[in-house]
C-alpha positions in Angstrom: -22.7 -2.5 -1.2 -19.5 -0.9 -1.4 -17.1 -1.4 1.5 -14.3 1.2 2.6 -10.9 -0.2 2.0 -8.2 0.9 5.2 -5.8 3.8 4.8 -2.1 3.4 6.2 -0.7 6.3 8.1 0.3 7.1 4.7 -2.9 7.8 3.3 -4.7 9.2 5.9 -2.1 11.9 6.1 -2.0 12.6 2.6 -6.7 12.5 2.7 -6.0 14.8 5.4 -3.2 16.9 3.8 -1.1 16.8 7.0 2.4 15.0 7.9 3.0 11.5 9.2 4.5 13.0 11.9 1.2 14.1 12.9 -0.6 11.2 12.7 1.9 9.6 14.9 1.5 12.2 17.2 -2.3 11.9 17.0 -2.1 8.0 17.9 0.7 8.3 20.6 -2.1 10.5 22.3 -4.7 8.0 21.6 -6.8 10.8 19.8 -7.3 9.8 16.1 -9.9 6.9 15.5 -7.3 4.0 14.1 -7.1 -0.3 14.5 -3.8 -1.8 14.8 -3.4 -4.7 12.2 -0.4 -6.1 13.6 2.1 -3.8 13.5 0.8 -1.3 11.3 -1.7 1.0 12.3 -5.2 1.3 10.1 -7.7 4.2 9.1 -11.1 4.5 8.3 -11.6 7.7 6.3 -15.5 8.0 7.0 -14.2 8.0 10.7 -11.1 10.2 10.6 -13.6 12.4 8.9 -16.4 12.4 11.3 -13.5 12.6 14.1 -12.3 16.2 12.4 -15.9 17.3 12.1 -16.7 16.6 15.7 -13.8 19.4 15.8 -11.4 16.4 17.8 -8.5 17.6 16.0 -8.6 20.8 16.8 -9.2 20.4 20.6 -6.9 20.6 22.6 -6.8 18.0 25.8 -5.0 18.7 28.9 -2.0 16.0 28.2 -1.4 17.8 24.8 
């Protein structure tokens, strides 16, 4: 079996095509699925992915 190696904030952004800046965004709000190693924050992509076909990204919550 396989297993899925961790993305930086780097990554993710570019698997997602978006900026950094909106990652950061995303985890000062608490809203994208991430683990803090340390200091530097991890990603799944399976989960990010599943998180953005929930439609979780999109939604808007009332402390946007």
């Amino acid at each position: 079996m396989m297993t899925e190696r961790w993305l930086s904030v780097d990554e993710i952004a570019q698997h997602l095509g978006i900026s950094k800046e909106t990652v950061y965004r995303w985890l000062e709000r608490g809203k994208i699925p991430a683990h803090r190693v340390g200091k530097l924050w991890k990603f799944k992509a399976s989960e990010v992915d599943e998180w953005i076909l929930r439609g979780e990204a999109a939604s808007r919550s009332a402390h946007a």
